[in-house]
N, CA, C and O of each residue as an XYZ file, in Angstrom:
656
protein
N       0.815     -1.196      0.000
C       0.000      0.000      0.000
C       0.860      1.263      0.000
O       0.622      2.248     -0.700
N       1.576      1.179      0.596
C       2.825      2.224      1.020
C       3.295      2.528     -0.629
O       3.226      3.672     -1.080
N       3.538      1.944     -1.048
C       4.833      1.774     -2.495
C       3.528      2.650     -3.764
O       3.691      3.602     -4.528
N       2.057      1.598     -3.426
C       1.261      2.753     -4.480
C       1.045      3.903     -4.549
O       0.899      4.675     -5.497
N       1.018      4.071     -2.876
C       0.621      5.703     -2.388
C       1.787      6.486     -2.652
O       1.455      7.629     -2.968
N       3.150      6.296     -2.646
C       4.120      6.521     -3.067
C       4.263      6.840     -3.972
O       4.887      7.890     -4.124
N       3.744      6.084     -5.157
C       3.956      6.021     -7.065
C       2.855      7.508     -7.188
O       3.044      8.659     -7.580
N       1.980      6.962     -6.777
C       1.051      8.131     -6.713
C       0.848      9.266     -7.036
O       0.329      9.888     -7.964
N       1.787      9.597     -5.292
C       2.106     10.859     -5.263
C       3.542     11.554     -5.934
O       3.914     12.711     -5.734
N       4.007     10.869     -6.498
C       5.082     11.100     -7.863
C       4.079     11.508     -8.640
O       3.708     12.682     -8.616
N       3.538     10.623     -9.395
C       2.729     10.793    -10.463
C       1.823     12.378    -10.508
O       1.428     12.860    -11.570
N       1.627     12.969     -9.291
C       0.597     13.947     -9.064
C       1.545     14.871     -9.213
O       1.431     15.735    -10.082
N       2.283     14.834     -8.639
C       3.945     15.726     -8.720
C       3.576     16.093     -9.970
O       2.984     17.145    -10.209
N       3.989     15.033    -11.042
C       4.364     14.820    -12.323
C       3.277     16.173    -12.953
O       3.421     17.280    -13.472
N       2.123     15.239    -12.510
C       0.624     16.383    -13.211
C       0.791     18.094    -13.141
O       0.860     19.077    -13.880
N       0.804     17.711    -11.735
C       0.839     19.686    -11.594
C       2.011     20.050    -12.787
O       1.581     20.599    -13.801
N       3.045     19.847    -12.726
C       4.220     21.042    -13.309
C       3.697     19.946    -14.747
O       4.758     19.571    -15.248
N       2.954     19.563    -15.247
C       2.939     18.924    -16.539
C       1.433     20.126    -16.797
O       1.396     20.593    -17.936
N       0.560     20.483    -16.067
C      -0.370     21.882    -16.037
C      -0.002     23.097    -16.305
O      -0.496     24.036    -16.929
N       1.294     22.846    -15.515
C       2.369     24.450    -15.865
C       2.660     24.181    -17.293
O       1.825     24.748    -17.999
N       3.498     23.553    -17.940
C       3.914     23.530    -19.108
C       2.881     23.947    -20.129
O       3.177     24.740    -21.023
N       1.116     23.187    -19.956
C       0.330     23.031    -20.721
C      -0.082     24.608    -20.707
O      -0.572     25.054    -21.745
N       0.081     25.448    -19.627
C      -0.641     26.739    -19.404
C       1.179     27.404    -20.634
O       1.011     27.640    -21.830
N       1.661     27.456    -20.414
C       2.866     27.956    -21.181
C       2.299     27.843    -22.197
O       1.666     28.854    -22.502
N       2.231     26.911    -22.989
C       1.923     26.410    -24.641
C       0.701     27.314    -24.947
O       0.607     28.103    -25.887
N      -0.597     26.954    -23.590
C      -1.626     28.233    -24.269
C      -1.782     29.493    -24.115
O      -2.787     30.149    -24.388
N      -0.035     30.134    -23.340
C      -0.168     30.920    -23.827
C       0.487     31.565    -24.969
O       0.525     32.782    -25.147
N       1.070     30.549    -25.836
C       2.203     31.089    -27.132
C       0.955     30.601    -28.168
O       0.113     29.712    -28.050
N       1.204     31.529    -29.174
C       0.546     31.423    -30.657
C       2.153     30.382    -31.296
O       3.212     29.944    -30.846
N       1.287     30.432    -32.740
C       2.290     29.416    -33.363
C       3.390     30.410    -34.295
O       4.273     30.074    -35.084
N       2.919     31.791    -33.833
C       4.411     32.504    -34.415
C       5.583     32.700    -33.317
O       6.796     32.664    -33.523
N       4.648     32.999    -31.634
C       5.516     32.954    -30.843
C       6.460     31.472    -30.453
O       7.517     31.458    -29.822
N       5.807     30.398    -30.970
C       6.711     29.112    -31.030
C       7.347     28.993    -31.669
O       7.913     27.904    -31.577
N       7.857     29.966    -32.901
C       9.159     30.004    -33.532
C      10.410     30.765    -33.290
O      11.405     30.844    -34.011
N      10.118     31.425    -31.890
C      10.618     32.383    -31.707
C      12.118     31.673    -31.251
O      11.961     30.703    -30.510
N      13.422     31.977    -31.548
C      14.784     31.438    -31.448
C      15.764     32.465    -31.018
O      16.191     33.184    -31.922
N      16.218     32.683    -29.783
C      17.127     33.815    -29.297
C      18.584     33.172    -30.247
O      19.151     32.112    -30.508
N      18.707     35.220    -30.611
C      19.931     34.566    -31.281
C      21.549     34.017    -30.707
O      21.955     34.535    -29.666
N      22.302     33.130    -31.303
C      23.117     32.592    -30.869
C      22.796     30.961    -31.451
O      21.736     30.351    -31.589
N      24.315     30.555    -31.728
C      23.985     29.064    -32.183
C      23.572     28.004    -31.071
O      23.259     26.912    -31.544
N      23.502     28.126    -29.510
C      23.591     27.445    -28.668
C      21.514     26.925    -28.486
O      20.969     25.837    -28.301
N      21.038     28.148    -28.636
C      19.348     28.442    -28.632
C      18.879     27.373    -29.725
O      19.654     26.978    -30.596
N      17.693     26.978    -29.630
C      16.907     25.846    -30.132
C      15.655     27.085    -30.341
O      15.594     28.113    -29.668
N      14.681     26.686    -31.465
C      13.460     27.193    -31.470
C      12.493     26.872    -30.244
O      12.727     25.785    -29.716
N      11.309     27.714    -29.618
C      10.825     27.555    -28.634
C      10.237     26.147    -28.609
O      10.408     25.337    -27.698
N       9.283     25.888    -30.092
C       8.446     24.599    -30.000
C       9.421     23.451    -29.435
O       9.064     22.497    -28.743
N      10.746     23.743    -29.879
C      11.869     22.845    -29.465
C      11.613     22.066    -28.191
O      11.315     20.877    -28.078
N      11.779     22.925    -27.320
C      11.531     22.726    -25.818
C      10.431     22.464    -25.489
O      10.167     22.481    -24.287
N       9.631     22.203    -26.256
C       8.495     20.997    -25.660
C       8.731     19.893    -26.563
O       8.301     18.835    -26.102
N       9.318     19.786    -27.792
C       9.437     18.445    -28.221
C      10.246     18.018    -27.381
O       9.965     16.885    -26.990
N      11.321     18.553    -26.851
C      12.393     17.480    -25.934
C      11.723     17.354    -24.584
O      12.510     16.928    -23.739
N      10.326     17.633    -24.058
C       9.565     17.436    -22.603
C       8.920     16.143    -22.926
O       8.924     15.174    -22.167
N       8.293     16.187    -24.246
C       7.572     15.035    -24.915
C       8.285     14.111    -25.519
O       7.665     13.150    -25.976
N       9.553     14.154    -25.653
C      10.353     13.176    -26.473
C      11.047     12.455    -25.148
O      10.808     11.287    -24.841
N      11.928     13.311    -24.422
C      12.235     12.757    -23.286
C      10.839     11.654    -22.027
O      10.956     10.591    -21.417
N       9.984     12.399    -22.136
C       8.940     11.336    -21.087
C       8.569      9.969    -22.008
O       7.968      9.074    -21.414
N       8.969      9.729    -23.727
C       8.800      9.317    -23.955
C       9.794      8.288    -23.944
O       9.598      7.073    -23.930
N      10.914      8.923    -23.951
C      12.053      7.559    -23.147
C      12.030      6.818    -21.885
O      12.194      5.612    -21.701
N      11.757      7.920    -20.905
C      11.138      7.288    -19.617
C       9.948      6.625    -19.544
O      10.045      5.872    -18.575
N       8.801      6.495    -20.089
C       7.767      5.740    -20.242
C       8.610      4.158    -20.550
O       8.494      3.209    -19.775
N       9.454      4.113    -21.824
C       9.826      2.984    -22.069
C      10.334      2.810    -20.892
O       9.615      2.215    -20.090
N      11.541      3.211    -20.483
C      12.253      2.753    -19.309
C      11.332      1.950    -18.187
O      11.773      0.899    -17.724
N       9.925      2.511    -17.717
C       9.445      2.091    -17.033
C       8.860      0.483    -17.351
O       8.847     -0.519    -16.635
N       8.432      0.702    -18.624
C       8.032     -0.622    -19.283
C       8.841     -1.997    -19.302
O       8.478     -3.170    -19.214
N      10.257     -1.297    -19.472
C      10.858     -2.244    -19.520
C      11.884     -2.701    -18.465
O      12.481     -3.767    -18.312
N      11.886     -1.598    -17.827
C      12.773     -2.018    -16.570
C      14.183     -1.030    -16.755
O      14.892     -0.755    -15.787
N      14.423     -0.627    -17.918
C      15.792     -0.065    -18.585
C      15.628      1.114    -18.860
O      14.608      1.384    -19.494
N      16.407      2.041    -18.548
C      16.781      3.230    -18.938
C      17.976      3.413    -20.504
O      19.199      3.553    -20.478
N      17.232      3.357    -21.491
C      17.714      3.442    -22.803
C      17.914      4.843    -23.551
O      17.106      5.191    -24.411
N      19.166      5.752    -23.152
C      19.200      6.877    -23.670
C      19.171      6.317    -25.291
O      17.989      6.263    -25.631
N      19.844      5.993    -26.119
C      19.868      5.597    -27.263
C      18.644      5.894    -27.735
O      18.961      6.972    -28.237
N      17.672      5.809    -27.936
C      15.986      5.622    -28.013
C      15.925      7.632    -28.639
O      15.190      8.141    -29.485
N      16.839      8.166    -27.915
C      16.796     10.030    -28.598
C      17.435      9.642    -30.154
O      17.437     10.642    -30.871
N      17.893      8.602    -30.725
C      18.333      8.485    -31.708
C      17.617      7.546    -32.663
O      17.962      7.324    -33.824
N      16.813      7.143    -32.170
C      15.886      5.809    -32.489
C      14.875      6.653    -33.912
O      15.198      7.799    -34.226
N      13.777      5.998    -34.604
C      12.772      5.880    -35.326
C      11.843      6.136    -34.200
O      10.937      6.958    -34.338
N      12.018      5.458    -33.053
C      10.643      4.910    -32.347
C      10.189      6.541    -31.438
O       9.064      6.980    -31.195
N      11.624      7.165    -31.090
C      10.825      8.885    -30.580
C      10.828      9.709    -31.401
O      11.784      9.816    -32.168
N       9.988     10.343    -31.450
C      10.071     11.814    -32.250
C      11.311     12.626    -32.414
O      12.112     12.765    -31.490
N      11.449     13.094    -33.444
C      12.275     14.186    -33.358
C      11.979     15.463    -32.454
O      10.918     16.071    -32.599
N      12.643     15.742    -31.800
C      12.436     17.095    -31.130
C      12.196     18.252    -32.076
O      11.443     19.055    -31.524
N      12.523     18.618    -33.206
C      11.717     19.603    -33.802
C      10.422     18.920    -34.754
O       9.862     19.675    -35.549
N       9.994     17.562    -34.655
C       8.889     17.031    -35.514
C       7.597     18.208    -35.175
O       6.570     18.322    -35.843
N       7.904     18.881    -34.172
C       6.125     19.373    -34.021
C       6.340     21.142    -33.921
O       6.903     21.652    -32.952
N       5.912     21.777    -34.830
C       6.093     23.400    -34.524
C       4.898     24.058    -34.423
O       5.004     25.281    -34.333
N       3.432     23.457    -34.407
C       2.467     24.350    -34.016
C       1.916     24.093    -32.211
O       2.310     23.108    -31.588
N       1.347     24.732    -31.826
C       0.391     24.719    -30.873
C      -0.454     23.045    -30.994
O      -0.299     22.058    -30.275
N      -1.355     23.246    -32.193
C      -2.027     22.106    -32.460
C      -1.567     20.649    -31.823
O      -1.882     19.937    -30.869
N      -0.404     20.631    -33.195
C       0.753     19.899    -33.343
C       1.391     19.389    -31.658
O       1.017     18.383    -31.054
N       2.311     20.287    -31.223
C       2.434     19.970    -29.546
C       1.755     19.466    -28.814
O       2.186     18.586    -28.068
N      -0.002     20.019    -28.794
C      -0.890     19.459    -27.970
C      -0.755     17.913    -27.762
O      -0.474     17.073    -26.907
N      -1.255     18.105    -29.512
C      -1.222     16.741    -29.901
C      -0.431     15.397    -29.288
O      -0.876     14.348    -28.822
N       1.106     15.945    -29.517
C       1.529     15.070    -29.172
C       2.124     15.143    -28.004
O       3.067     14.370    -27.831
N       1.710     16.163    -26.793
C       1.609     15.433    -25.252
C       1.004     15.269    -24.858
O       1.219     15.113    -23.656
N      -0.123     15.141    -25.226
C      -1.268     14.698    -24.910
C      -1.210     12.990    -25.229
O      -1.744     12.202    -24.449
N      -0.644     12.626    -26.213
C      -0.024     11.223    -26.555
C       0.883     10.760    -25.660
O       0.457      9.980    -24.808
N       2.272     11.113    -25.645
C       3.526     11.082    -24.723
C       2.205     10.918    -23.220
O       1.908      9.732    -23.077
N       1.710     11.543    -22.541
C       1.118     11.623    -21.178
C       0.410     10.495    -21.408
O       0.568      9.802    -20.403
N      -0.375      9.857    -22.279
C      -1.382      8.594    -22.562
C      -0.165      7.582    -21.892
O      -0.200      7.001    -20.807
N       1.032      7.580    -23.029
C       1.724      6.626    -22.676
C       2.602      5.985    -21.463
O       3.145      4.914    -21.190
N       2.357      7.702    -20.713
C       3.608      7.725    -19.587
C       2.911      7.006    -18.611
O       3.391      6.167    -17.848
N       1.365      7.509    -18.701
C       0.507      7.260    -17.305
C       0.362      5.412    -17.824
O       0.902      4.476    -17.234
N      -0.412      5.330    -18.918
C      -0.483      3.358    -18.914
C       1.372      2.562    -18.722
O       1.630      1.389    -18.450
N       2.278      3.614    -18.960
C       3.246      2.736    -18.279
C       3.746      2.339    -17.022
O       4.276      1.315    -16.589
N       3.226      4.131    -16.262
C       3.506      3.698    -14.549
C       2.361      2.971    -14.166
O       2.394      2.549    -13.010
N       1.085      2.645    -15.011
C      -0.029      1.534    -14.285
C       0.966      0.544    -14.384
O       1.299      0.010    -13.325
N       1.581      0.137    -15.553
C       1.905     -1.332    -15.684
C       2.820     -1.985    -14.573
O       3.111     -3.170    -14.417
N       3.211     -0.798    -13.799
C       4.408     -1.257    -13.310
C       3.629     -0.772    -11.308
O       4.299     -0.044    -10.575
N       2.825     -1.107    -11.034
C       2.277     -0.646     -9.734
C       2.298     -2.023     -8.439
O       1.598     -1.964     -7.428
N       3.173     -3.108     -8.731
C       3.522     -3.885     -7.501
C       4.931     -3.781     -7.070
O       5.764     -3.533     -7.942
N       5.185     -3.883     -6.259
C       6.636     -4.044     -5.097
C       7.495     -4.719     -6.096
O       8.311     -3.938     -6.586
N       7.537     -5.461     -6.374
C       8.756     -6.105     -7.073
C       8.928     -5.618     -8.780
O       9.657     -6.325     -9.475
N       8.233     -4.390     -9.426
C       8.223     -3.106    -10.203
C       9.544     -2.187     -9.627
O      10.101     -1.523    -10.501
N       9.981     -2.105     -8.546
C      10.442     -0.754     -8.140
C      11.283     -0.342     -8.262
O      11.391      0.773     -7.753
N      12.384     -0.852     -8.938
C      13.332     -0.150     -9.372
C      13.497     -0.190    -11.297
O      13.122     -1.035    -12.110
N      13.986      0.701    -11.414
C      14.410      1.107    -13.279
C      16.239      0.975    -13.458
O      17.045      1.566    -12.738
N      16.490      0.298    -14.293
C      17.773      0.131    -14.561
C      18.254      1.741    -15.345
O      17.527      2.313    -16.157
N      19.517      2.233    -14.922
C      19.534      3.201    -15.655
C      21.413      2.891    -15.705
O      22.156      2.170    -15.039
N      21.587      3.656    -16.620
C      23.259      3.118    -16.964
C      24.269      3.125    -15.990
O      24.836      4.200    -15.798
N      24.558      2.295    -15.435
C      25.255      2.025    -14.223
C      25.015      2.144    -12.493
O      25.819      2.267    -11.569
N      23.258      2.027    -12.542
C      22.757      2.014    -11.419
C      21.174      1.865    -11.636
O      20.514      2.185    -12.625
N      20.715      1.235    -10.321
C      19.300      0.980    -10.702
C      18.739      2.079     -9.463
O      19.336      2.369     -8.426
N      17.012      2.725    -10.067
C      16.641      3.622     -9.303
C      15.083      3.373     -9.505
O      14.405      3.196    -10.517
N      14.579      3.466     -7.260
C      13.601      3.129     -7.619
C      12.255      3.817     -8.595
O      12.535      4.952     -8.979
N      11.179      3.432     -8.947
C      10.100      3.912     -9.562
C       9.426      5.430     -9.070
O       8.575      6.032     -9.725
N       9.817      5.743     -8.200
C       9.344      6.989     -7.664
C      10.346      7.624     -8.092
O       9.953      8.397     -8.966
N      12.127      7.755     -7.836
C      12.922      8.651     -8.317
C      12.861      9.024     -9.927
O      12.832     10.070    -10.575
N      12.859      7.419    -10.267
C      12.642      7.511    -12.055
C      11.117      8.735    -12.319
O      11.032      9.373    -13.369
N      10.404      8.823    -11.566
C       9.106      9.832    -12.365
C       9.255     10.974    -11.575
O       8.370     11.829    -11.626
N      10.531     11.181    -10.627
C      10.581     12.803    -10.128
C      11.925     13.125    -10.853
O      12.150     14.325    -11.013
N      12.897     12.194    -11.340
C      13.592     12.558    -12.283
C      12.877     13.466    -13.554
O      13.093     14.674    -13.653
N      12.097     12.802    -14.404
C      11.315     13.347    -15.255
C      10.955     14.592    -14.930
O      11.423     15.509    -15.604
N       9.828     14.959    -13.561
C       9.471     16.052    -13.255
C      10.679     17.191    -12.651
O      10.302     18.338    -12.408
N      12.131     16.807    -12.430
C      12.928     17.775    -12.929
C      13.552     18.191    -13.794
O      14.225     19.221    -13.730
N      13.391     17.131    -15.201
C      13.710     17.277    -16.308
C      12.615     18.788    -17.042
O      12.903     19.795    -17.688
N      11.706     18.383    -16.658
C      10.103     19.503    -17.694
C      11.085     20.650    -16.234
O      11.545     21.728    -16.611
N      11.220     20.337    -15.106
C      10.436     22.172    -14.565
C      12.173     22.727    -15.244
O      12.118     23.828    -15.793
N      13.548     22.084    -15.228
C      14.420     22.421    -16.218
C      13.898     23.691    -16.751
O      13.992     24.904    -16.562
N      12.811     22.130    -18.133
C      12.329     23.585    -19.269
C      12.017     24.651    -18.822
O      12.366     25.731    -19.298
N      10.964     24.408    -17.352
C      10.634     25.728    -17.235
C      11.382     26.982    -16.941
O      10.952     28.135    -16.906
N      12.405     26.599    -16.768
C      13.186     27.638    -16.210
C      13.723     27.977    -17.689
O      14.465     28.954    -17.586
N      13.627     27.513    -19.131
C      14.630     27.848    -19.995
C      12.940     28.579    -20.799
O      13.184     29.639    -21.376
N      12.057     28.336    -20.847
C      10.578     28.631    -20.756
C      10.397     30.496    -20.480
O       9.895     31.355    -21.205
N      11.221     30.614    -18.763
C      11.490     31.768    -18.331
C      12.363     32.680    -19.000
O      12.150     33.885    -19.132
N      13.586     31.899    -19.511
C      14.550     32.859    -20.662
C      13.679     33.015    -21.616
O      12.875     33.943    -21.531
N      13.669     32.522    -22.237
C      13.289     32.700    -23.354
C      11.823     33.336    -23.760
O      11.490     33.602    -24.915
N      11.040     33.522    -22.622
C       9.611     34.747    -22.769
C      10.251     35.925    -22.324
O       9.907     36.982    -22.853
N      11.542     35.938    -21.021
C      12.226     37.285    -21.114
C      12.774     38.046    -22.204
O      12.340     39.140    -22.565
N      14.127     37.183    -22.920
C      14.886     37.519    -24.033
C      13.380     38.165    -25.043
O      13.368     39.265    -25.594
N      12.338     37.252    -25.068
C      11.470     37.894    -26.581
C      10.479     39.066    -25.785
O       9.914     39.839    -26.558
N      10.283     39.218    -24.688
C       9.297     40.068    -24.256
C       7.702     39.406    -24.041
O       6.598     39.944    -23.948
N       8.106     38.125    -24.015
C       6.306     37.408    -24.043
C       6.316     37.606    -22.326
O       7.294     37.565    -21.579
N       4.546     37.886    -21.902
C       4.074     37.981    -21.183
C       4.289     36.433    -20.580
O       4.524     35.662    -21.510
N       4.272     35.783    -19.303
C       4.471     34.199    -18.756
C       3.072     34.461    -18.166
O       2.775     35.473    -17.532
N       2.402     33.631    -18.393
C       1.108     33.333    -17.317
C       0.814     33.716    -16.150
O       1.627     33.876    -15.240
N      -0.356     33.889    -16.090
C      -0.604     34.659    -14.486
C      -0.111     33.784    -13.521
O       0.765     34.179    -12.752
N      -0.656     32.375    -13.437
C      -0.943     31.080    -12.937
C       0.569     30.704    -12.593
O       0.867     30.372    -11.446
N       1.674     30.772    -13.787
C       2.990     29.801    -13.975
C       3.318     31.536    -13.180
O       3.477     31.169    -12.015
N       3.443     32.642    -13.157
C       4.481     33.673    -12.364
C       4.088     33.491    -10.746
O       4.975     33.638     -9.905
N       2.570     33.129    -10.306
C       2.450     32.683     -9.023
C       3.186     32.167     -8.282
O       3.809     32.506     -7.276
N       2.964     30.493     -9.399
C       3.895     29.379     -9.030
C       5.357     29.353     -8.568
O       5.956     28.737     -7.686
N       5.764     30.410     -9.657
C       7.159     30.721     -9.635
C       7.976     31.655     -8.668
O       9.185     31.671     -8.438
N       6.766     32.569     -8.078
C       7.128     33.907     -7.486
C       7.657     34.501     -8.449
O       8.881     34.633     -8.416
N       6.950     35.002     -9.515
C       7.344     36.205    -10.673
C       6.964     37.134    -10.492
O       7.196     38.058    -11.271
């Protein structure tokens, strides 16, 4: 009982700052998702949600399978991180990526589930999905550059959160 209530409350973790992200996206149009600070180091904005959605989509596998497979960013089987540049488009596909993340931490909800192999150490099922949720709030912080650098307004909701 302990170990579900546990997964759980990861998972809820996960939701909230996966709300933040979703409030970000509505508030960019699909010209402000092209927006790219200059310098060769900067990625286009839509960027940074393909790599929120491409990345949970490695960790979903991981969970499935027990393995943490960076390789998989090079694969057929994830998206490209720039495959998606509208609003639409993004929704779309985290709204997919989240289908998959959530039926993978069901699959994996008994005691002997609890740990994920990751390259040269195994970690249990709760670190593996708060890993993730410091991977996205990351973005958010690169989310924060990058509405500064262009002058976009950040959400009422996400500057709360943030103390903005």
């Amino acid at each position: 009982m302990v170990y579900k209530n546990l997964i759980t409350s990861c998972a809820r973790s996960w939701n909230f700052v996966r709300s933040e992200t979703l409030n970000i996206l509505q508030s960019l149009d699909d010209d402000k998702l092209q927006y790219k600070p200059e310098g060769e180091k900067w990625q286009p904005l839509f960027w940074e949600f393909g790599c929120i959605g491409s990345t949970q989509l490695v960790y979903a596998d991981a969970i499935k399978s027990g393995q943490m497979n960076f390789s998989l960013f090079q694969s057929d089987i994830i998206p490209d991180k720039n495959a998606y540049k509208t609003k639409k488009e993004i929704l779309s596909f985290l709204e997919e990526s989240d289908h998959t993340w959530i039926e993978a931490i069901r699959s994996r909800r008994r005691e002997e589930d609890y740990f994920v192999k990751w390259p040269g150490f195994s970690q249990p099922l709760p670190v593996h999905i708060t890993s993730l949720v410091s991977h996205e709030r990351l973005h958010h912080g690169e989310f924060i550059s990058y509405f500064t650098l262009a002058g976009f307004e950040m959400p009422k909701e996400f500057k709360m959160n943030w103390a903005l």
